[in-house]
C-alpha positions in Angstrom: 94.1 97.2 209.2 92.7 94.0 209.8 96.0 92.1 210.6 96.8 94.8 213.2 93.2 94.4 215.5 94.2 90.6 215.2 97.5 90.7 215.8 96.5 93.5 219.0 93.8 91.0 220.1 96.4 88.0 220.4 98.7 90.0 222.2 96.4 91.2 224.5 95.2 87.7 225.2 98.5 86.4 225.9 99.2 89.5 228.1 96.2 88.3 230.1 96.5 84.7 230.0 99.9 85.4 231.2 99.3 88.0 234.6 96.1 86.3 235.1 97.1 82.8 235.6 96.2 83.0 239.7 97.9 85.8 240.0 101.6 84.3 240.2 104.0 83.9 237.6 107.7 83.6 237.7 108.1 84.2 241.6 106.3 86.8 243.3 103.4 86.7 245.7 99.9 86.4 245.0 98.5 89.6 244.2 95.5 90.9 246.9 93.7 93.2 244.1 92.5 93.0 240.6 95.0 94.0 237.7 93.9 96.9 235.6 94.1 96.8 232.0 97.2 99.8 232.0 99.2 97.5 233.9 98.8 94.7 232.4 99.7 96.1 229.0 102.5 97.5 230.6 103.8 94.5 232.5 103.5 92.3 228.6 105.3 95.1 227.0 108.5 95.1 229.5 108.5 91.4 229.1 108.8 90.9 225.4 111.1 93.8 225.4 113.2 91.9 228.2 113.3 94.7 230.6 113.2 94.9 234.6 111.5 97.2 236.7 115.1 98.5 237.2 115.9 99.1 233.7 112.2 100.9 233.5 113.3 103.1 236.4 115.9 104.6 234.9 114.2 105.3 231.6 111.6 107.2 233.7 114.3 108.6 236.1 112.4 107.2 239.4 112.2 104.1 241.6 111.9 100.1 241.0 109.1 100.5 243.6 107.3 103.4 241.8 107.1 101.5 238.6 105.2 98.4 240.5 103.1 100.8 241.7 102.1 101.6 238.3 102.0 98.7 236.9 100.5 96.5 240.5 98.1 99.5 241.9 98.2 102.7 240.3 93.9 103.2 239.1 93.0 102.8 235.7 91.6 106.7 236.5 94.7 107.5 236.8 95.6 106.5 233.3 94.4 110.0 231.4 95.7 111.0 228.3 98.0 113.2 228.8 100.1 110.7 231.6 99.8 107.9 229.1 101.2 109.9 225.8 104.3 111.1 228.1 105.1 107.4 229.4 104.8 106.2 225.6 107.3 108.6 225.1 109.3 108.0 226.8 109.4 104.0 226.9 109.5 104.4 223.2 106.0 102.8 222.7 103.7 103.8 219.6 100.4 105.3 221.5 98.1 104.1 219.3 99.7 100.4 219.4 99.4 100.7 223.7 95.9 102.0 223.6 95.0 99.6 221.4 96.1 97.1 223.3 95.0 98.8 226.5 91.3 98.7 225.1 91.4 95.1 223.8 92.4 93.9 227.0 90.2 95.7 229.1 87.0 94.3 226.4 88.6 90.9 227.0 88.9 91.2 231.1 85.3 92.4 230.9 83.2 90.2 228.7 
């Protein structure tokens, strides 16, 4: 059990490190609000698994432009339980992995 919180917390550091780093990476413009912790988990999870916002799309049957919403704006509010179990779902992602990961990110944005 101890190897996974480590191996969650080093992820979510490099997640942060990564979508953090002035708010630019890899093209793109500068973004005008603070990332929340869903997105950011989300964002690290599409990269190491190599996938566009147009590979996501189709996986969730919708729009390029809905799924930066998600990831870019959408509240952490927004987030609830229920929403979060169905996109894990269907992204294929363990729930317990992304709200583990969700949470150590969020402890690390706010200490």
């Amino acid at each position: 059990m101890q190897i996974k919180k480590i191996q969650v917390k080093d992820q979510a550091q490099k997640a942060i490190k990564y979508f953090t780093n002035g708010g630019k990476k890899n093209g793109g413009n500068k973004l005008t609000h603070k990332l929340n912790c869903y997105g950011i988990a989300l964002k690290y999870i599409f990269i190491i698994r190599d996938m566009t916002y147009e590979d996501v799309a189709k996986i969730l049957q919708t729009t390029p432009q809905n799924i930066n919403h998600l990831v870019n704006r959408m509240g952490k509010d927004r987030f609830n339980e229920f929403f979060v179990d169905k996109l894990c779902d269907k992204l294929r992602i363990d729930s317990g992995y992304f709200i583990d990961l969700v949470n150590e990110i969020d402890n690390i944005m706010e200490g």
